[in-house]
Residue, then its C-alpha position, 0 to 999 in steps of 0.5 A: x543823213x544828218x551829216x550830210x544836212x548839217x554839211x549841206x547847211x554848213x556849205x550854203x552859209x558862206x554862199x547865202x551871206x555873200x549874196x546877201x552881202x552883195x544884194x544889200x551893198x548894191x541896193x542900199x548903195x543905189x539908195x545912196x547914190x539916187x540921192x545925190x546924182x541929179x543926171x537923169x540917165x545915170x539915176x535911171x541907171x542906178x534905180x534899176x541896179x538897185x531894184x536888182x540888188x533889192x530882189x538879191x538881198x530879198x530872195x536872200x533875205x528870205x532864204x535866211x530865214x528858211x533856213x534858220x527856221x529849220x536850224x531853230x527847230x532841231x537841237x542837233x543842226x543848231x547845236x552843230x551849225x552855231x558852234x563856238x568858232x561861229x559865235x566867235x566869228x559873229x563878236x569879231x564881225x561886231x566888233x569891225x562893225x561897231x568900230x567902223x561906226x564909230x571911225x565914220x562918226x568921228x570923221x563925219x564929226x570932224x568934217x561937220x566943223x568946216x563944212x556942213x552935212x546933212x543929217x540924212x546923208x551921214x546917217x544913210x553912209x554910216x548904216x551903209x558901212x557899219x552893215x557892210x563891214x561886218x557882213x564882209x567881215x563875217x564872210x572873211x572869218x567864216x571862209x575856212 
């Protein structure tokens, strides 16, 4: 019985983060995008796909911490799902994540001296990618 949860579990991780990897690139790239399109249609457009992306990371969101509320609350599931390769899986995806910060930073820093960004903009793009490449990230390491 508990095999079969902790296989259950084990299976739904990979489909949980994809679409909560989805749902968040599609709402906070719409977020982005209704920032810096001034056709009224397309911004219509674009409002929309977000609020959809934004009920997916939401519904995700929610079912993620179901289930790690179950997995914290039992020894065995957690010490069966959060296992070394997970862990590992985890720093690696920090790791790109962490490193994509500091590219966009650069190459943001760089274009600063020719051009000038807003704050906001740069912000908003490099939480945007700083997140989504390590979502993507985990998904790739954790895919077996």
């Amino acid at each position: 019985m508990k095999a079969s949860l902790i296989e259950k579990l084990d299976k739904s991780r990979y489909n949980l983060i994809k679409w909560f990897t989805l749902g968040w690139s599609i709402w906070f790239g719409g977020f982005i995008l209704n920032g810096l399109i001034s056709n009224r249609l397309l911004h219509i457009l674009i409002v929309l796909l977000g609020l959809i992306g934004g009920v997916v990371y939401a519904i995700n969101l929610f079912r993620l911490l179901k289930i790690s509320k179950i997995v914290n609350g039992n020894i065995d599931l957690r010490n069966a799902l959060n296992d070394e390769l997970i862990m590992h899986n985890r720093l690696k995806s920090f790791r790109v994540g962490y490193w994509t910060l500091i590219v966009l930073i650069s190459i943001f820093f760089g274009l600063s001296i020719y051009t000038s960004i807003p704050a906001l903009v740069v912000c908003e793009i490099t939480l945007f990618f700083g997140v989504l490449s390590g979502l993507i990230s985990f998904l790739i390491y954790n895919r077996v």
